[in-house]
N, C-alpha and C positions, 0 to 999 in steps of 0.2 A: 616501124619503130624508130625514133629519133635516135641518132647514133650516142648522143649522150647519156641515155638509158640502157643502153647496150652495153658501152664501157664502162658505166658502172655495176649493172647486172655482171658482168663479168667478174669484177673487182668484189664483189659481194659474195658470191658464190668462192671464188679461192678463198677468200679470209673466212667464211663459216666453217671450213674444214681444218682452219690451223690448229683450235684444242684437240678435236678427235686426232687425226694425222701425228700432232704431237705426243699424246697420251701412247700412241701404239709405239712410237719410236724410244719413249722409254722405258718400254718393258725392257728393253739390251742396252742401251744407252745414256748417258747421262746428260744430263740439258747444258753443259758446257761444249760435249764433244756434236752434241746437237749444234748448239750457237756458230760451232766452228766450220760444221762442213755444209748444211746449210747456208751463210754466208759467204762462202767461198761459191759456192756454186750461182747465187745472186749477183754478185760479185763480173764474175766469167761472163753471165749470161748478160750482164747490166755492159758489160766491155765491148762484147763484143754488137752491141742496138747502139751504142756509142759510136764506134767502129765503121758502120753502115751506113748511121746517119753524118758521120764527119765531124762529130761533137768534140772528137780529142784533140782537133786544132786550139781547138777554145782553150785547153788550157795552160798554150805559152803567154795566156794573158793574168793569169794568176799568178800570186806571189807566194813566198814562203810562209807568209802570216795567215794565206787564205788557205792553204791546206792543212794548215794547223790547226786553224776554227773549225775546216769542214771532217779533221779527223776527230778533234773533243767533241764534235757534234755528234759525231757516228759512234763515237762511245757512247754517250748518253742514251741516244734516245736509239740505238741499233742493240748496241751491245746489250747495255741492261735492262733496258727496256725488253729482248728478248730472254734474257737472260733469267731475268724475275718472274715471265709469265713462264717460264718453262718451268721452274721452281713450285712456280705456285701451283701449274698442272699437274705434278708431279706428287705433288703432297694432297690435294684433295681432289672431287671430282672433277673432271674433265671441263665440265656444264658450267659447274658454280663458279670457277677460274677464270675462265673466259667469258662471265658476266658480270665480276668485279673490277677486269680487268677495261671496264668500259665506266667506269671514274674519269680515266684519263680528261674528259674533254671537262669538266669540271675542276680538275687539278690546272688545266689550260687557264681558267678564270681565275684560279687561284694566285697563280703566277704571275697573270697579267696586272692583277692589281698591286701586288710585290714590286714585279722589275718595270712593268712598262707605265705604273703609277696611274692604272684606269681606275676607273672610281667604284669602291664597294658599293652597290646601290640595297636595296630592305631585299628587290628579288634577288637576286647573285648571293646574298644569303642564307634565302630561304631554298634555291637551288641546292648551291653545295650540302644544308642542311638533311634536304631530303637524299638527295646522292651519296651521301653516307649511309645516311639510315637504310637506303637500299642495300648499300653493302652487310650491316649490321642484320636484318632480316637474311639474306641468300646464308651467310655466314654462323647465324645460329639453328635455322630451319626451324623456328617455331620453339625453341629450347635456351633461351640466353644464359642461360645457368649452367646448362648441360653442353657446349659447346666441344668435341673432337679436338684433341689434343695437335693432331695434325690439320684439320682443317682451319683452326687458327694462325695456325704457321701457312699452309696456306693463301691465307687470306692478306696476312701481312705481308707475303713476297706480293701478288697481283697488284696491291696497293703502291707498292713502291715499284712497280711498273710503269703504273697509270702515274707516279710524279713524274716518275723517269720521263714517261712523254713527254707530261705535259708541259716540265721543262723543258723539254728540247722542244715541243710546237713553239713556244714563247721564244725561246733565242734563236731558231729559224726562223721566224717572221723578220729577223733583223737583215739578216742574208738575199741577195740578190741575183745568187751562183744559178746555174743553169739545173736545172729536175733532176733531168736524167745521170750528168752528173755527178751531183752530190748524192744521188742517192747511190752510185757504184761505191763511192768511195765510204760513205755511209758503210757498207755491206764490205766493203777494204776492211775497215778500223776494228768490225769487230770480227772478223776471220783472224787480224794479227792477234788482238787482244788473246780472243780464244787459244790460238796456238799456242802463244806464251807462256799461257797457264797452263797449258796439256805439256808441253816440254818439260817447264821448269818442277811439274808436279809426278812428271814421270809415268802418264797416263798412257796407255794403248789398247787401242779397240781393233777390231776386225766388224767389219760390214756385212750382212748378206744380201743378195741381191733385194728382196723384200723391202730390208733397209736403207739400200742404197734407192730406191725407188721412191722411198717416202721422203729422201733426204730431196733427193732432185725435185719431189714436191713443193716440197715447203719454201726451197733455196729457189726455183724457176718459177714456180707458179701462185702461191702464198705470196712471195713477196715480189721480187721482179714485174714477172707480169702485172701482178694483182697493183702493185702503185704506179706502173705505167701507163695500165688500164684506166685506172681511176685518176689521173694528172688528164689523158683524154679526158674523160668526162667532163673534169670541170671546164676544162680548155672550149669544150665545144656546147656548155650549156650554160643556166644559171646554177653559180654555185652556190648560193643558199638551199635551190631546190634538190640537187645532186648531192651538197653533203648531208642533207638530212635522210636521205635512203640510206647513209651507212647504219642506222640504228636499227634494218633491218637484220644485219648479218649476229645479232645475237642470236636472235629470235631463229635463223634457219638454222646455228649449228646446233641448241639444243635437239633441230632433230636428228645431225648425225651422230651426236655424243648419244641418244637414244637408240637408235637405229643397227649402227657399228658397235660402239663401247657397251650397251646394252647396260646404261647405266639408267637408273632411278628416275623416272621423271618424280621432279620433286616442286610443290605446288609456289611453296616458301620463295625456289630459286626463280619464277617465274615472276610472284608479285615483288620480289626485291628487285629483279631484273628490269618491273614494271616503272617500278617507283625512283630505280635510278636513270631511267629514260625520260620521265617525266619531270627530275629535276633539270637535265641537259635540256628537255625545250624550254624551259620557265626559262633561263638563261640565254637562249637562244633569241627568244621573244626580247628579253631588256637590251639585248643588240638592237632590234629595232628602232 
């Protein structure tokens, strides 16, 4: 096996497990105190592969304006970016959450023709078109009349997830900072944010081991590993070919959200899943 499918196999299997993983952590917890000690432990874990590899020299070459970019970066697209899919798992199911929540690369094009002034072309809008309407399908399940009072709420946190990215993909394309770096400090910005709000709101939790295991999941392995893993990948293959396998990782957590959460397979969240996958290559293709 080419070691680029490895690292990415790797990177795909952590990230299938972030709705399930998250759904069970908030049955006690709330997707803030989530945001906080999950990132704190990315965070640790990201310092100390830093550490190892010698990366913290790098940066008495940075300025005070660069860590100011790379901390409103790690708000955007760390903080609420995690912030909103936690929201949105939290309000409907697990499955449908974390397949609206893959807009993102679609909000990515959206973006690009906003700030970095690329050109709206007939496909990029037949793309985003149908990338909606995916959402729209998973979101009403066959009922657009009769739509869950909570899975609407829902629906509209994952979506302002997937801008959250895809703003932040769009204003990290401009950045030059080292990966591994900026992704600690990424996981820095929103461990303070989060705490912030836990202090200043007065919030206190206790952990149980259970908890504390799914935390160290999500915080080492979801995200740490899992975009370290996947910066290999691209590093070591073609990354057109390597980032088009991320679209598999919808598809394998529907079977843990099945499987663990023993929730619903539901036919709607698959062909919406379908059809917002199919607008991400129609767009992929007009790269070409």
């Amino acid at each position: 096996m080419k070691k680029e499918y490895f690292y990415a196999g790797v990177s795909i299997f952590f990230w299938s497990t972030i709705a399930t993983v998250t759904k069970l952590m908030l049955e006690n917890l709330d997707s803030m105190q989530i945001n906080m000690v999950s990132s704190l432990f990315a965070f640790v874990f990201l310092l100390i592969v830093s550490l190892v590899k010698g990366k913290l020299r790098e940066l008495k070459n940075y300025h005070i304006i660069d860590y100011v970019k790379i901390f409103l970066l790690g708000v955007l697209g760390t903080f609420f970016y995690n912030l909103f899919l936690y929201l949105g798992i939290d309000a409907m199911d697990a499955s449908q959450a974390f397949i609206i929540n893959y807009l993102w690369p679609i909000m990515t094009v959206v973006f690009a023709c906003i700030i970095l002034k690329e050109k709206m072309t007939v496909r990029k809008a037949v793309a985003i078109a149908l990338s909606f309407a995916g959402v729209i399908i998973v979101t009403a399940n066959g009922s657009l009349l009769n739509i869950e009072k909570n899975t609407a709420k829902g629906a509209v946190y994952c979506v302002l997830a997937a801008v959250s990215y895809g703003l932040f993909s769009v204003l990290n394309k401009r950045t030059t900072y080292d990966k591994t770096l900026t992704m600690m400090f990424f996981y820095f910005s929103a461990f303070v944010i989060s705490l912030v709000y836990i202090v200043l709101t007065g919030s206190s939790f206790v952990m149980t081991e259970f908890q504390m295991g799914g935390m160290l999941w999500m915080g080492i392995f979801t995200a740490a590993i899992a975009y370290t893993s996947w910066a290999l990948a691209l590093d070591c293959g073609d990354t057109a070919k390597v980032s088009n396998l991320a679209y598999i990782t919808p598809f394998l957590s529907l079977v843990w959200t099945g499987i663990i959460l023993k929730e619903e397979f539901k036919a709607f969240s698959l062909i919406g899943l379908v059809v917002i996958i199919i607008g991400v290559f129609i767009q992929l293709k007009d790269k070409k």
